[in-house]
C-alpha positions in Angstrom: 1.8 108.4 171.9 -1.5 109.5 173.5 -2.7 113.1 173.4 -2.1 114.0 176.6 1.6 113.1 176.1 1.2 115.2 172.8 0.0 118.2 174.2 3.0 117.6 177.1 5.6 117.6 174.4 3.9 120.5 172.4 3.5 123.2 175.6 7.2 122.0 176.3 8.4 122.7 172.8 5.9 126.0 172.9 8.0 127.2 176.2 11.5 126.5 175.0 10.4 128.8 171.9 9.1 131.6 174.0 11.9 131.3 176.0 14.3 131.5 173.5 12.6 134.4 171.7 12.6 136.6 175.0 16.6 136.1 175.5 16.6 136.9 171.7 14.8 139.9 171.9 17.0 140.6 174.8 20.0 140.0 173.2 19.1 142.4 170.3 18.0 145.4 172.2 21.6 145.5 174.6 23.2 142.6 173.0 26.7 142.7 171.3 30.1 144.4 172.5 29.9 147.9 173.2 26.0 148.0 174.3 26.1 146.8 177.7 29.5 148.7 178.7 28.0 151.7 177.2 24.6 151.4 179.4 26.9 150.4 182.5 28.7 153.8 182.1 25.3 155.4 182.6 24.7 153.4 185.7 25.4 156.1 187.9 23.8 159.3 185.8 24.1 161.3 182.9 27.2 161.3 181.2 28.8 163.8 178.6 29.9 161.8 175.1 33.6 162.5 176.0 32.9 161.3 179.7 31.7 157.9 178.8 34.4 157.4 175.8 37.2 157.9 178.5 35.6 155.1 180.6 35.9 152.9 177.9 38.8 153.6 176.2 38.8 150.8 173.6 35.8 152.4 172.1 36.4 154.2 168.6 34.5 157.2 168.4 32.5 156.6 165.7 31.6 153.1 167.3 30.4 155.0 170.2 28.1 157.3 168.7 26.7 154.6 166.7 25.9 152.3 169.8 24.7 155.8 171.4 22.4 156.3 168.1 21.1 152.7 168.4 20.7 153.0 172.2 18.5 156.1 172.0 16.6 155.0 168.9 15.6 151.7 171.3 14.6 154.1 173.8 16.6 152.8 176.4 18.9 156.1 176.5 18.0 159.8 176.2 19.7 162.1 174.4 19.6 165.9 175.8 21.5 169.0 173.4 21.7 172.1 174.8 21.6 175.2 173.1 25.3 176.2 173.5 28.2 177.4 172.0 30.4 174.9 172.1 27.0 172.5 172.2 26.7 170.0 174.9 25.0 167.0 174.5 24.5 164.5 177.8 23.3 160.9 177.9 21.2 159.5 180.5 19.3 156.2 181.2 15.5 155.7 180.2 13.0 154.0 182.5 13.6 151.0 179.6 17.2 151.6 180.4 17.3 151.7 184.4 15.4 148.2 183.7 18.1 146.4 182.2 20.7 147.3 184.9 19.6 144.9 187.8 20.1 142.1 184.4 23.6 144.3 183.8 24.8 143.9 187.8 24.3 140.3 187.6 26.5 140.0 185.0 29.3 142.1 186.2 28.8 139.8 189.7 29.1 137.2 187.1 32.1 138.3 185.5 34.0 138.4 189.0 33.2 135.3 190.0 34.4 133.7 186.5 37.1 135.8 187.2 38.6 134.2 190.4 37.0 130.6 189.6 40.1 131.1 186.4 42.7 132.5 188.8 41.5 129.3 191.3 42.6 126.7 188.3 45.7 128.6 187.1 46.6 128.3 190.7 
C-alpha cells in the first residue's frame, strides 16, 4: 500500500471516529427514554413540573425530576422558582435547548412516517 492510499484510509478512519463521537456526545446530552419527550414538552414554552408530567403520563415522578435535574445541569433547560407560598417552579428551553429541537422535529416526522410504512405492511 502506498502512502497516499495510507493517509486515504487514515482520514477515512479519522472521520468515521469524529463522526461517531459527535452522535455520541449527542446521544449523552438528550439521549435515552425520557430526555427527548421531556424537551419536546417544552417545545412550545415554559411548563409547570405538574404540566409536563400530565403530558407524559408514563413518567414516574421521581424519573421526571431526575431527567429535569440532568436537563438543567447540561444547560439545555432553565429552571425558574418563585418566591411563593405554595412555590412555583417553571421549566423552559435554553438557547442549547431550542437547538436540539429542529434534531427533535425530524425525529417525530420520522416516527410518523415509520408509523404508516408498519400500518402499509400489516395491510
Amino acid at each position: 500500500m502506498t502512502n497516499r492510499e495510507k493517509n486515504k484510509v487514515k482520514n477515512r478512519n479519522s472521520a468515521e471516529k469524529e463522526h461517531m463521537c459527535s452522535v455520541e456526545a449527542a446521544i449523552n446530552e438528550i439521549g435515552g427514554k425520557w430526555k427527548p419527550l421531556v424537551l419536546y414538552s417544552l417545545k412550545d414554552g415554559k411548563q409547570r413540573f405538574s404540566e409536563i408530567n400530565n403530558k407524559l403520563p408514563a413518567i414516574t415522578q421521581r424519573m421526571l425530576t431526575k431527567t429535569l435535574r440532568e436537563l438543567e445541569s447540561d444547560e439545555i433547560i432553565h429552571r425558574k422558582v418563585y418566591a411563593e407560598v405554595p412555590p412555583r417552579v417553571e421549566y423552559r428551553l435554553t438557547a442549547k435547548g431550542d437547538s436540539v429541537m429542529p434534531i427533535l422535529d425530524s425525529l417525530c416526522q420520522w416516527g410518523k412516517d415509520y408509523c404508516e410504512y408498519e400500518d402499509d405492511i400489516d395491510d
